[in-house]
NUFI-940625 format. One record per residue: residue in three letters; x, y, z of N, C-alpha, C, O in turn. Coordinates in steps of 0.05 Angstrom, whole numbers, padded with zeros to 5 digits, always signed. Atoms other than C-alpha are relative to their C-alpha. Example, Ala and Ser with C-alpha at 12.3 -4.5 7.8 and 13.67 -1.06 7.14 Angstrom:
2
ALA+00018-00024+00000+00246-00090+00156+00018+00024+00000+00039+00024+00013;SER-00016-00024-00001+00273-00021+00143-00015+00022+00014-00005+00044+00018;
! end
This chain:
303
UNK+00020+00015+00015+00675+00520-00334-00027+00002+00014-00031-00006+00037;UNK+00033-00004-00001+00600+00535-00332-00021-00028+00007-00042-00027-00006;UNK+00011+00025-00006+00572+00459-00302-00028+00010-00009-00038+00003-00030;UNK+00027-00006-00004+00504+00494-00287-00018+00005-00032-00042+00000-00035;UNK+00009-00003+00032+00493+00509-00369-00009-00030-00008-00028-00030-00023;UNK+00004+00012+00005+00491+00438-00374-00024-00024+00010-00037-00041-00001;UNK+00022+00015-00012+00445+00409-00324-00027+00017+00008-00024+00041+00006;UNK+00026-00005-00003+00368+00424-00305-00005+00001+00032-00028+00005+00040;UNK+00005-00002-00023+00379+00424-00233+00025+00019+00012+00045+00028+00000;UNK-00026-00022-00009+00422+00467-00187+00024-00016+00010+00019-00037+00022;UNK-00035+00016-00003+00498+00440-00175+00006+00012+00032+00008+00036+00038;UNK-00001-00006-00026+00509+00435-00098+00034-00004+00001+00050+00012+00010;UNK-00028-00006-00004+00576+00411-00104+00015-00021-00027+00004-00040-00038;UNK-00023+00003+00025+00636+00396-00160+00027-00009+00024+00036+00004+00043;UNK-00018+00005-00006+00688+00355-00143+00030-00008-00024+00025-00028-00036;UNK-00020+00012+00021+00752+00341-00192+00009-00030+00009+00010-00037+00033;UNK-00010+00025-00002+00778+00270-00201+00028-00001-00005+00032-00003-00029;UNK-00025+00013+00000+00852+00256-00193+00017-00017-00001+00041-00013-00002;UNK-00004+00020+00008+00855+00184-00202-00008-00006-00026-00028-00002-00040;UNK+00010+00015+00029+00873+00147-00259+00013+00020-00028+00012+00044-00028;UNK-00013-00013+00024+00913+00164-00336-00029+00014-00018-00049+00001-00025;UNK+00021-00022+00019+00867+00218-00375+00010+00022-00008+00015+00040+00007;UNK-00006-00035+00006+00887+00277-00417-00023+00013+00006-00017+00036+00003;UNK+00016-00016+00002+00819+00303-00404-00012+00005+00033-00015-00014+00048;UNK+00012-00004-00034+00791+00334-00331-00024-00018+00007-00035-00030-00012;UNK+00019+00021+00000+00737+00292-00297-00005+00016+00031+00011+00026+00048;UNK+00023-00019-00021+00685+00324-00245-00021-00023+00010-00030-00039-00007;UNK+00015+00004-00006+00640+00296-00195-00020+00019+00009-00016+00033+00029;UNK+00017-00011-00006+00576+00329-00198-00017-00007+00025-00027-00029+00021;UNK+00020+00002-00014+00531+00331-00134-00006-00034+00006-00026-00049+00009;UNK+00000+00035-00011+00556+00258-00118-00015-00018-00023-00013-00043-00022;UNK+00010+00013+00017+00517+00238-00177-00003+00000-00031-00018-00016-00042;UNK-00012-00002+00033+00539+00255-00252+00025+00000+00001+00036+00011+00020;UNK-00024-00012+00003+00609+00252-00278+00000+00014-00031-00012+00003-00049;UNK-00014-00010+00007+00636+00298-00320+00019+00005-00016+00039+00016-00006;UNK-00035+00008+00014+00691+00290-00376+00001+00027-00015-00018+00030-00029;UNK-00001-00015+00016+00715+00354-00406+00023+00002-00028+00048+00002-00030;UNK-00013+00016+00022+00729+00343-00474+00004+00016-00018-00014+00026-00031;UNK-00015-00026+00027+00774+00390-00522-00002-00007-00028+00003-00029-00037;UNK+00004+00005+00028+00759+00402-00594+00008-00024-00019-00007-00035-00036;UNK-00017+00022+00015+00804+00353-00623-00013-00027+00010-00017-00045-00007;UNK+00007+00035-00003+00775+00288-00583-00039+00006-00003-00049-00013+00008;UNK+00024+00004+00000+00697+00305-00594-00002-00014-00022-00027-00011-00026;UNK+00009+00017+00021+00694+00257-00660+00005-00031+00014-00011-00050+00014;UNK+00006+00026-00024+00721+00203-00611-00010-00006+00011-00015-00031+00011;UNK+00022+00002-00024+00675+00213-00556-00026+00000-00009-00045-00007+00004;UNK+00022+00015+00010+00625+00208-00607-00002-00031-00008-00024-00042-00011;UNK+00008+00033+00005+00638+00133-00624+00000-00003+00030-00022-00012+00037;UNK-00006+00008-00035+00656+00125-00544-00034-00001+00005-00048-00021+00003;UNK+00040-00003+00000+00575+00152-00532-00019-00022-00021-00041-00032-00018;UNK+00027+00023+00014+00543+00105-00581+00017-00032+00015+00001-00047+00027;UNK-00008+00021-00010+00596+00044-00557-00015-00002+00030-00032-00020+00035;UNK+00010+00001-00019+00579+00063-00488-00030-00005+00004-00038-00018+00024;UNK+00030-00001+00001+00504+00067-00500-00012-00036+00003-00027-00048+00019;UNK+00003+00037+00004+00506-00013-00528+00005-00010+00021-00013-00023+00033;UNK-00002+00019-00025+00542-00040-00470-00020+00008+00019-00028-00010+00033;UNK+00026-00004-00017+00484-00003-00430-00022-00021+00002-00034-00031+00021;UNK+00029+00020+00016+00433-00045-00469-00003-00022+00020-00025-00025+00032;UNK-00005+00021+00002+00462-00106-00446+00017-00015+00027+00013-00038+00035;UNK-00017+00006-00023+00516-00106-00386+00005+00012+00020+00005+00035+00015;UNK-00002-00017-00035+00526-00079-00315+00027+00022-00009+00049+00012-00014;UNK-00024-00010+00007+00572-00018-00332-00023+00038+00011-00046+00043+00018;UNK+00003-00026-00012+00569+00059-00314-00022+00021-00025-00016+00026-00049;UNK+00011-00009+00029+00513+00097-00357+00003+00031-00017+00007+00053-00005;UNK-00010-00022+00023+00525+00147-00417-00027+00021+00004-00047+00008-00002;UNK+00021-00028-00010+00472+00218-00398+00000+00011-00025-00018+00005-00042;UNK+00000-00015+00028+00489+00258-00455+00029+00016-00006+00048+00019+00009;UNK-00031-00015+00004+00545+00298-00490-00012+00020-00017-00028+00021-00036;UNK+00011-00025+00008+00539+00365-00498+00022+00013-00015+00043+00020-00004;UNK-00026-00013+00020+00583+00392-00556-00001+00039-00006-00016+00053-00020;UNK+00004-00027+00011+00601+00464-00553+00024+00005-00023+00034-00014-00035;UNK-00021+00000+00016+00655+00504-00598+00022-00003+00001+00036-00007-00019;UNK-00023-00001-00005+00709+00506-00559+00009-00030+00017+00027-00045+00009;UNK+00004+00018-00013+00700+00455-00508-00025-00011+00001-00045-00001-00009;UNK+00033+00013+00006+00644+00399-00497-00002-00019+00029+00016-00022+00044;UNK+00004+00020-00025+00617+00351-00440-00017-00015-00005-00040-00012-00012;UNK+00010+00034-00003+00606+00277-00436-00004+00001+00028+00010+00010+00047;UNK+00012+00000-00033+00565+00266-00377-00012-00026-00007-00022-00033-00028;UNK-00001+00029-00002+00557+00197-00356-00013+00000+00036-00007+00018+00052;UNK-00001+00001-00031+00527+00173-00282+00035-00008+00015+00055-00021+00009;UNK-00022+00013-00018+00574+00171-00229-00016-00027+00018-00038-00030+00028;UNK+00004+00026-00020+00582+00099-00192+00015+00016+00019+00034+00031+00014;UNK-00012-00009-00017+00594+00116-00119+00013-00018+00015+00015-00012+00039;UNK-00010+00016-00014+00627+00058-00100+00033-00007+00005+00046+00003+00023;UNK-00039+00003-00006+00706+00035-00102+00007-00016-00021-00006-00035-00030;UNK-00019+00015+00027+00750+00011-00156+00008-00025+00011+00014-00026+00035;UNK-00006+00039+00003+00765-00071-00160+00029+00005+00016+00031-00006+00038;UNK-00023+00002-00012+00833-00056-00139+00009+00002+00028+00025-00011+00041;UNK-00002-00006-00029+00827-00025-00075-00012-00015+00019-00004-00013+00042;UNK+00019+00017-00021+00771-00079-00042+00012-00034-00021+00009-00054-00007;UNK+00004+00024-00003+00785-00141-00079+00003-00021+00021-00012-00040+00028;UNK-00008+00016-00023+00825-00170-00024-00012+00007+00023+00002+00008+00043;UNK+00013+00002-00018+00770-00159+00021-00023-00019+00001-00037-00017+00020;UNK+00007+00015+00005+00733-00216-00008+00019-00032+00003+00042-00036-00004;UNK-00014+00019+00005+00751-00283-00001+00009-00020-00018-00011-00029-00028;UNK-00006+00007+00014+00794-00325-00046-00029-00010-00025-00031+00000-00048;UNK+00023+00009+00007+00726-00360-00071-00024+00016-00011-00040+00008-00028;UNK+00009-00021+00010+00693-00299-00080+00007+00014-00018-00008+00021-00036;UNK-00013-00011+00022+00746-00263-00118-00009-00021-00020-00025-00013-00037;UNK+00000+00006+00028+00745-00315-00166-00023-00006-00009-00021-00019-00030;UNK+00031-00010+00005+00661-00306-00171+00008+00019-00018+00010+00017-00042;UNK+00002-00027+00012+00671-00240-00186+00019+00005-00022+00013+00023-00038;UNK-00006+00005+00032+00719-00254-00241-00015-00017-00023-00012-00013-00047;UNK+00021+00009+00019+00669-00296-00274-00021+00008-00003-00037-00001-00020;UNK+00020-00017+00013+00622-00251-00271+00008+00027-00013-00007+00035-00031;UNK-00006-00020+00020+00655-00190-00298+00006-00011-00031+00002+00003-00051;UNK-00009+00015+00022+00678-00239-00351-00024-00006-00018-00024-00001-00043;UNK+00032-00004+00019+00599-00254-00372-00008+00022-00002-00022+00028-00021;UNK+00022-00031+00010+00575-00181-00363+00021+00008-00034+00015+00025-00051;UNK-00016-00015+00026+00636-00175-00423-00009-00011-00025-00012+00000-00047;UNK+00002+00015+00029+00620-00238-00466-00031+00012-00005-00034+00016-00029;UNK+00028+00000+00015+00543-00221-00474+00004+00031-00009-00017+00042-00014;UNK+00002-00016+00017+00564-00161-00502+00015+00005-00024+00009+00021-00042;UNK-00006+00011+00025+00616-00190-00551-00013-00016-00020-00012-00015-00045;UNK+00015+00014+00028+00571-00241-00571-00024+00014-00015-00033+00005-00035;UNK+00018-00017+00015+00521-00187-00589+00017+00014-00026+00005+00017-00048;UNK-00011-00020+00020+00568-00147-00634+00027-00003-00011+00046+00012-00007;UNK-00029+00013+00016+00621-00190-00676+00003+00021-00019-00017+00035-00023;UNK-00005-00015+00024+00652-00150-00732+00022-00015-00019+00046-00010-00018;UNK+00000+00023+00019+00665-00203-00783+00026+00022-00020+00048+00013-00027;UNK-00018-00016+00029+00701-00138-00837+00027+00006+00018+00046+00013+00004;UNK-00029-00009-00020+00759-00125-00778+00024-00027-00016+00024-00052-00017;UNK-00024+00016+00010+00821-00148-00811+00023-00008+00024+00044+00005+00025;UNK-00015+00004-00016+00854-00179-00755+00032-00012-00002+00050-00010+00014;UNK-00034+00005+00010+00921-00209-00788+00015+00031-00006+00039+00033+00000;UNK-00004-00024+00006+00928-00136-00810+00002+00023+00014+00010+00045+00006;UNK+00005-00023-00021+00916-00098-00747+00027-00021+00018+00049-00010+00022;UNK-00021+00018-00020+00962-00155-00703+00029+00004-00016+00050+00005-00003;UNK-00022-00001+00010+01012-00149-00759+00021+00019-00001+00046+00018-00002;UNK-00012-00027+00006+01018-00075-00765+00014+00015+00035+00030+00032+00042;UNK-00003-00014-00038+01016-00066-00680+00023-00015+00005+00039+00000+00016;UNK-00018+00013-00007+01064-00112-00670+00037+00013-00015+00055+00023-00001;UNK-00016-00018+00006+01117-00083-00715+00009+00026+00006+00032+00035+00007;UNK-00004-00033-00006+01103-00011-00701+00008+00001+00026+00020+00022+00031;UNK-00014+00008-00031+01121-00038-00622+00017-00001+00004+00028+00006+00025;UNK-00024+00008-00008+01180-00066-00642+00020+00026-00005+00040+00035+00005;UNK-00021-00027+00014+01206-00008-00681+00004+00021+00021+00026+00033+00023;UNK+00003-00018-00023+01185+00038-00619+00025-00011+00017+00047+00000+00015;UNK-00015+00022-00014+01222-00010-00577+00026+00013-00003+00032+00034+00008;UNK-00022-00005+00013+01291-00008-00614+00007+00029-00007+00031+00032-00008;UNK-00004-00026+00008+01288+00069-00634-00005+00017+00032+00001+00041+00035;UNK-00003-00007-00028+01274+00077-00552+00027-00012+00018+00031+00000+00039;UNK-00024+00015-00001+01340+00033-00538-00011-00016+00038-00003-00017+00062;UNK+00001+00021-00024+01299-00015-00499+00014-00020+00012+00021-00026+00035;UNK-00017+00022-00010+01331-00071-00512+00028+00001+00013+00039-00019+00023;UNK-00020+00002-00016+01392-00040-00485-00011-00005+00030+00000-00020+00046;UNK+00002-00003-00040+01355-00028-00411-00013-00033-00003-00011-00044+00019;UNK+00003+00030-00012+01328-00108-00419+00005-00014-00031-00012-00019-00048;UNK-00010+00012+00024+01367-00136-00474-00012-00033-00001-00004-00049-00018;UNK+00017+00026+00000+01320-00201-00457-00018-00004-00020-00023-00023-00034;UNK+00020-00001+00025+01270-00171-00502+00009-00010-00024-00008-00008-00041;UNK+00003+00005+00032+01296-00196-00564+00003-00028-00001+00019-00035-00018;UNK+00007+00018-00004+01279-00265-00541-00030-00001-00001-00042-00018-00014;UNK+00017+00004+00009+01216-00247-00535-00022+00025-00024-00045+00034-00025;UNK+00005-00019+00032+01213-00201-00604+00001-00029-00012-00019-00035-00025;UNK+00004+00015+00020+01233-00267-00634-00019-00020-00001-00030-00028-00021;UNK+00020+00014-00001+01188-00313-00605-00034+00010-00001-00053-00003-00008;UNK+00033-00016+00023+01122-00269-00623-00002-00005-00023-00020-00018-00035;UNK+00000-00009+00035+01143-00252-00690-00002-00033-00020-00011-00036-00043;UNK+00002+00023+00013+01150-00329-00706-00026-00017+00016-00029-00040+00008;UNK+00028+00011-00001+01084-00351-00674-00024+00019+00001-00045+00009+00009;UNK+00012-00026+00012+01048-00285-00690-00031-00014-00011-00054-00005-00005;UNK+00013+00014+00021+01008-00331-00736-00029-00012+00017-00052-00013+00009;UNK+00023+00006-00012+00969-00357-00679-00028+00012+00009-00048+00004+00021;UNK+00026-00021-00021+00924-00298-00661-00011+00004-00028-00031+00018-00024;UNK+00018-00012+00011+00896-00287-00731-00023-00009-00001-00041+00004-00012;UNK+00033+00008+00005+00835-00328-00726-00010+00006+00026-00031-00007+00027;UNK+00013-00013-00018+00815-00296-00661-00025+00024-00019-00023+00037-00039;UNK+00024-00012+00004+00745-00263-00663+00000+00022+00008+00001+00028+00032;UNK+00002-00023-00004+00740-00197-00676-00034+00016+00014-00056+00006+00011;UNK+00029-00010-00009+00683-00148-00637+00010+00026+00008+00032+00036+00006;UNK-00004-00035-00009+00672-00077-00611+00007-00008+00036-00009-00018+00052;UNK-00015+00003-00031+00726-00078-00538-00007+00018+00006-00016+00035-00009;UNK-00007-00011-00025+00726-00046-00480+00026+00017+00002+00031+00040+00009;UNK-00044-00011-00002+00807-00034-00484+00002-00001+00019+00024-00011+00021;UNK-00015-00005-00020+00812-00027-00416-00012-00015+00025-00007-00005+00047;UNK+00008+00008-00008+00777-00070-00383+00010-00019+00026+00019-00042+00025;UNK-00020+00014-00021+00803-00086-00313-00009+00006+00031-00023+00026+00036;UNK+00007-00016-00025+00797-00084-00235-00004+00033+00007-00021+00042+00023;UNK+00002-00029-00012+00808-00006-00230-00019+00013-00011-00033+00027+00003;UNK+00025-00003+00012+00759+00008-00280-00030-00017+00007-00047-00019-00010;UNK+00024+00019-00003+00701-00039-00242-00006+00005+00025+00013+00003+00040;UNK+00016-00015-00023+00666-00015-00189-00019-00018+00019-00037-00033+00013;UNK+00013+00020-00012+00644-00046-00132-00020+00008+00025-00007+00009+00046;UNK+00009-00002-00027+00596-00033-00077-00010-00022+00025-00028-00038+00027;UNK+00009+00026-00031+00595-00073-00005+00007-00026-00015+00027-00027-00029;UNK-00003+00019+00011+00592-00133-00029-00007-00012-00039-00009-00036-00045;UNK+00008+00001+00016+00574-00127-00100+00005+00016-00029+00001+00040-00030;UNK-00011-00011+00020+00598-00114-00169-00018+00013-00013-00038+00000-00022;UNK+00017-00016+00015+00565-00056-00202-00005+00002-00026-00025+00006-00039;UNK+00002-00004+00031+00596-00053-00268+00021+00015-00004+00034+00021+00016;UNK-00026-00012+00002+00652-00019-00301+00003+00027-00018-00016+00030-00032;UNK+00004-00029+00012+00667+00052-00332+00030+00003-00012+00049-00013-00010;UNK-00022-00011+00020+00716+00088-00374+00004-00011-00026+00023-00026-00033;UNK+00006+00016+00030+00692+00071-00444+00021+00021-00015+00014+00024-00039;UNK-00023-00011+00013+00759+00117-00465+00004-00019-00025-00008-00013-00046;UNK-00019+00008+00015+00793+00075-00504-00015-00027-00020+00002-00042-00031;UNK+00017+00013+00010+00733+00029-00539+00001+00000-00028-00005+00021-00040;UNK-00002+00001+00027+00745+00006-00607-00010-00033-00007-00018-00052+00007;UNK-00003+00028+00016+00743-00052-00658+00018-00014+00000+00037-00011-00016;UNK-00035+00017+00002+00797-00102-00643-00002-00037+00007-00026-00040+00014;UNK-00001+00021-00006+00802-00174-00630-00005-00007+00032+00003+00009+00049;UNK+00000+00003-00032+00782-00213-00559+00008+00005+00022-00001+00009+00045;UNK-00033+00000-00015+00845-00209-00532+00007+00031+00015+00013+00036+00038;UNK+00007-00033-00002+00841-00131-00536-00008-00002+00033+00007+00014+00046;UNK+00020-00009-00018+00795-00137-00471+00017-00029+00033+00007-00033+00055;UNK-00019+00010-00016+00855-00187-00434+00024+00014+00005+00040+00009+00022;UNK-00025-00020-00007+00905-00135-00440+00013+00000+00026+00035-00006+00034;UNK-00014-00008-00041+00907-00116-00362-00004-00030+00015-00006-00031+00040;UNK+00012+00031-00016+00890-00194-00344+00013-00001+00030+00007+00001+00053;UNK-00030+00001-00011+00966-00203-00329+00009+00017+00018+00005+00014+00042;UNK-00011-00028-00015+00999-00135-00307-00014+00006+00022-00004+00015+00042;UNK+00020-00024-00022+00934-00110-00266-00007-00021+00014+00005-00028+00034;UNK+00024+00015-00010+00882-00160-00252+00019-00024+00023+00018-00023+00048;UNK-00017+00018-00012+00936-00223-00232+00023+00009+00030+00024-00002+00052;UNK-00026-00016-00028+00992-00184-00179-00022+00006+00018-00017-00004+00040;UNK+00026-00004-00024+00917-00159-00139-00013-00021-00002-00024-00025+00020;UNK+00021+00023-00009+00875-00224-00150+00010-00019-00012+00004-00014-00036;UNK-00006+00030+00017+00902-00292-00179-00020-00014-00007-00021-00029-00027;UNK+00026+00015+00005+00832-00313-00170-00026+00009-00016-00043-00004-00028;UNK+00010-00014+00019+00799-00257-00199+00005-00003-00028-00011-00005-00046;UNK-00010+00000+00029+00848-00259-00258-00009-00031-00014-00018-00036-00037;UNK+00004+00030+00013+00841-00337-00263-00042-00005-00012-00054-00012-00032;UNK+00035-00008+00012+00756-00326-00256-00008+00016-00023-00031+00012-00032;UNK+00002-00018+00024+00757-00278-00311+00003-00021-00028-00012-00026-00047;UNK-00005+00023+00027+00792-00330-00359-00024-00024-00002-00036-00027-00023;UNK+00022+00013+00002+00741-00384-00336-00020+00004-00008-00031-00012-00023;UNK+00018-00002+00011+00687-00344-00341-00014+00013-00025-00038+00018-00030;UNK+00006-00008+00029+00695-00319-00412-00003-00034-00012-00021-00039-00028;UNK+00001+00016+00014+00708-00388-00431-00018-00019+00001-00021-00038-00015;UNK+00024+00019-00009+00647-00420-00397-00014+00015-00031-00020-00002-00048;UNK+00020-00009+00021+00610-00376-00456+00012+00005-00030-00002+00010-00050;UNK-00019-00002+00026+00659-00371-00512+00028-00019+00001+00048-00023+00015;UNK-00024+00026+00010+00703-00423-00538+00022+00018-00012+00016+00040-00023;UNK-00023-00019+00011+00779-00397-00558+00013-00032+00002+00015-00046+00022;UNK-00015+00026-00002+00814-00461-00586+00027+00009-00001+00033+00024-00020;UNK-00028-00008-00001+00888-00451-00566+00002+00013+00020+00024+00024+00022;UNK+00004-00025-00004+00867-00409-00518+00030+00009+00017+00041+00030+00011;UNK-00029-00011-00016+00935-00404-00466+00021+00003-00022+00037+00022-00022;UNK-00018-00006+00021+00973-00410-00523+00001+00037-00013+00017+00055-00012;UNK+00012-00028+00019+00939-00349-00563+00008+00023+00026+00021+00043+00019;UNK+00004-00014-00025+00937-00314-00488+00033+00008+00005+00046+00029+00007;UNK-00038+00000-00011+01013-00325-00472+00013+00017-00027+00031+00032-00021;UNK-00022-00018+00021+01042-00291-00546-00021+00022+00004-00009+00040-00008;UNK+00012-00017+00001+00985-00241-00534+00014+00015+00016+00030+00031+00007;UNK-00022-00011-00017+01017-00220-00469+00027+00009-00008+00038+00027+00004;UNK-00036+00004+00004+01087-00223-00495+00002+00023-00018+00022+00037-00019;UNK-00006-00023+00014+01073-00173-00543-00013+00028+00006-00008+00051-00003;UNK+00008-00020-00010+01036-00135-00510+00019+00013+00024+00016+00037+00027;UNK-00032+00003-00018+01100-00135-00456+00017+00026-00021+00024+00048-00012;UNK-00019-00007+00022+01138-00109-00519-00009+00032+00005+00005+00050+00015;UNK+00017-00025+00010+01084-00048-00534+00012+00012+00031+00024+00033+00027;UNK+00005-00016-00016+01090-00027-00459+00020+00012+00019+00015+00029+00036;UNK-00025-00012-00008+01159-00014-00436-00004+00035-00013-00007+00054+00003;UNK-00005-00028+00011+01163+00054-00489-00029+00019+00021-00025+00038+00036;UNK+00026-00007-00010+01090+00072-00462+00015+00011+00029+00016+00035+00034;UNK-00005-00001-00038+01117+00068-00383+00023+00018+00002+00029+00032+00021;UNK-00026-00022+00002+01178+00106-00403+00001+00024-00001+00015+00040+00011;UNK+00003-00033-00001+01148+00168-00429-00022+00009+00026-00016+00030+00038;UNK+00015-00004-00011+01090+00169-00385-00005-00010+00033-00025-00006+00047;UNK-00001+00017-00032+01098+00134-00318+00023-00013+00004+00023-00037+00010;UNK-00025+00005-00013+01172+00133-00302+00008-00011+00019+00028-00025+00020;UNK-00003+00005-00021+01162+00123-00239-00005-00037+00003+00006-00055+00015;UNK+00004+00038-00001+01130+00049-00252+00020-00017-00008+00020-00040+00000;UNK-00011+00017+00010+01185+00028-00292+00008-00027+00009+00004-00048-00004;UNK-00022+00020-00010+01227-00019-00245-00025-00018-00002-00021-00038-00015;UNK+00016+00015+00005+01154-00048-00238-00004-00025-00026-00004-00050-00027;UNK+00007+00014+00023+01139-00064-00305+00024-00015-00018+00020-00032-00036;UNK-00021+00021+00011+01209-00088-00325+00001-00028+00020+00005-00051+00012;UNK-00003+00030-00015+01208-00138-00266-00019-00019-00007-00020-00043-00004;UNK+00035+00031-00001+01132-00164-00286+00018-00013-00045+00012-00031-00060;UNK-00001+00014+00030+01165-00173-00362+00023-00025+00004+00025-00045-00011;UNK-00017+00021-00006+01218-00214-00332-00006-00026+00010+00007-00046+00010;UNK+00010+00022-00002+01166-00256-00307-00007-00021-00027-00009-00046-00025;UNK+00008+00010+00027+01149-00275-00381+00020-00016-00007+00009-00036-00017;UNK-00020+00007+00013+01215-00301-00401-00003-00032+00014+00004-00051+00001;UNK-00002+00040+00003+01204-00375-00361-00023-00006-00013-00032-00028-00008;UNK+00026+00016+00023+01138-00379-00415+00020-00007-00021+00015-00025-00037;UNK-00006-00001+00033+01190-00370-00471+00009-00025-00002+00022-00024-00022;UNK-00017+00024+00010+01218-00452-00471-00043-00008-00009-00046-00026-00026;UNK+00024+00023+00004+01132-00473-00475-00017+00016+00008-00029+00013+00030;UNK+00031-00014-00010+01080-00419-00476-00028+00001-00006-00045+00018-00006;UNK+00034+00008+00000+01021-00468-00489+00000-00002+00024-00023-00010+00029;UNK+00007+00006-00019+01030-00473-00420-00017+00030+00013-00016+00053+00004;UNK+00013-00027-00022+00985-00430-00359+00010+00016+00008+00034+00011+00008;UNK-00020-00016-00011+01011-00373-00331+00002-00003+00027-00020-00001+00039;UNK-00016+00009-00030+01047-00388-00263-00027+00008+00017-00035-00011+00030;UNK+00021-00015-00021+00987-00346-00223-00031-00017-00008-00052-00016+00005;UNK+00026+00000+00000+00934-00376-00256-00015-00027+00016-00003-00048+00010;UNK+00007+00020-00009+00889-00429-00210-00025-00009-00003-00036-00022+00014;UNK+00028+00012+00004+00819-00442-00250+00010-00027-00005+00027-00041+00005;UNK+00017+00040+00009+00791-00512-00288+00003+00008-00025-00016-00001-00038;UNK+00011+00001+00031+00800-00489-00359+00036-00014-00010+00041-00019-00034;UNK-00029-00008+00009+00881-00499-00363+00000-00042-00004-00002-00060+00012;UNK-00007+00033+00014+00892-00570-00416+00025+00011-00017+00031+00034-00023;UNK-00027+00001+00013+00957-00586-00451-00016-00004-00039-00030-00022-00047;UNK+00004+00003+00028+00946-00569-00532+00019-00007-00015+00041+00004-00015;UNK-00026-00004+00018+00982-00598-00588+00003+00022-00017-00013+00029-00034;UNK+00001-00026+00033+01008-00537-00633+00025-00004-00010+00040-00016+00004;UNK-00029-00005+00014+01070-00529-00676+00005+00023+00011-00008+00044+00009;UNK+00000-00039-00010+01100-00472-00638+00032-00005-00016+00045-00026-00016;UNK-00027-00013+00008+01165-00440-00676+00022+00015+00028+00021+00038+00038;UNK-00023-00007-00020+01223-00436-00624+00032+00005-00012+00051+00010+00004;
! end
């Protein structure tokens, strides 16, 4: 691959990137561009990714979008490189009090860019309805529930409070939004990268890795994150909505870890096993979490 066609200056050195899930290669230019090389088939993606990415530019501390150069065969999204270190590897070099700073501030660099760009036409009973199903079916046709026949405790308790997540507020996510993707230098959060997986989906969308990632490396991070979305955005229900969110997202990620990261499995069946003491009362907090936002709500939950 021809780098030098694409830039205006001369290329001293190319490094490849090896961290991290990507079908596509990823290059550090001269310590200071990255690189995504992007095959015919995903350049209509990486065109919404480039205008998504562009917005959160506008508005929030995150890694910036250069240009994307579309050829015929292949194309390149070039983005700055951050030269600093992924959330995961330094959090615990901050102290408890700090971590959970720096989850409330990654948490506002996210809301001021939800509350810029609601998308009111996102059918969210319809997208929660259809994901959730097409999970379970994966699930069962992967013979999950034989390797944790627990799951169909919590297949049934989703599917009968399901109902709770449709009035969640839809906006243009992140998807992936988590310590490994957030970049930190010395003492200071830079911002976060890998606008991959950036779509239209409900809040929740952008809590995905809260649990699994953010919580097992920071309890205080994970717990600052919840705080400090909710210091700026109200979510009535919200542990409630949060706990069946998880649970089914639990569901979705067994088949996922099976074909693609084997090796994590024992991981990710042991963290779903953590889920199962939510299933008698999961308006309650989750065991790790230690902010100021966690109150007891009345709901009708179906048990």
């Amino acid at each position: 691959m021809d780098f030098q066609n694409i830039f205006d200056f001369k290329i001293e050195s190319v490094q490849k990137i090896e961290k991290g899930f990507s079908v596509d290669d990823k290059y550090i230019i001269n310590n200071q561009y990255l690189v995504r090389v992007i095959s015919k088939d995903r350049v209509e993606r990486f065109k919404y990714v480039y205008d998504v990415q562009k917005l959160f530019n506008e508005v929030s501390l995150s890694q910036k979008v250069i240009n994307f150069v579309i050829g015929d065969r292949i194309s390149y999204y070039v983005t700055e490189y951050l030269p600093g270190e992924n959330g995961l590897d330094v959090i615990l070099n901050f102290t408890e009090e700090q971590q959970y700073n720096f989850g409330i501030e990654a948490a506002f660099e996210l809301t001021k860019f939800h509350n810029l760009y609601p998308q009111p036409d996102f059918n969210t009973r319809e997208n929660i309805e259809k994901y959730f199903t097409s999970k379970v079916e994966i699930c069962r046709d992967n013979n999950v529930i034989e390797l944790i026949p627990e799951i169909e405790d919590l297949i049934q308790l989703v599917g009968d409070n399901l109902h709770c997540l449709f009035d969640l507020n839809s906006v243009i996510t992140h998807s992936d939004y988590h310590l490994f993707n957030m970049i930190f230098d010395g003492n200071k959060y830079i911002g976060v990268i890998d606008f991959e997986r950036c779509r239209v989906s409900h809040i929740l969308t952008d809590f995905r890795n809260n649990s699994p990632h953010n919580s097992p490396a920071s309890k205080h991070f994970a717990s600052g994150f919840i705080d400090g979305y909710l210091n700026e955005i109200f979510v009535e229900d919200f542990f409630l909505k949060y706990n069946i969110h998880d649970m089914m997202m639990s569901i979705a990620a067994i088949p996922w870890v099976m074909e693609y990261n084997p090796t994590n499995l024992d991981v990710d069946i042991a963290y779903i096993k953590t889920l199962f003491s939510s299933l008698k009362d999961p308006t309650k907090k989750p065991s790790w979490y230690v902010g100021k936002y966690w109150k007891t709500y009345e709901y009708i939950l179906y048990i």
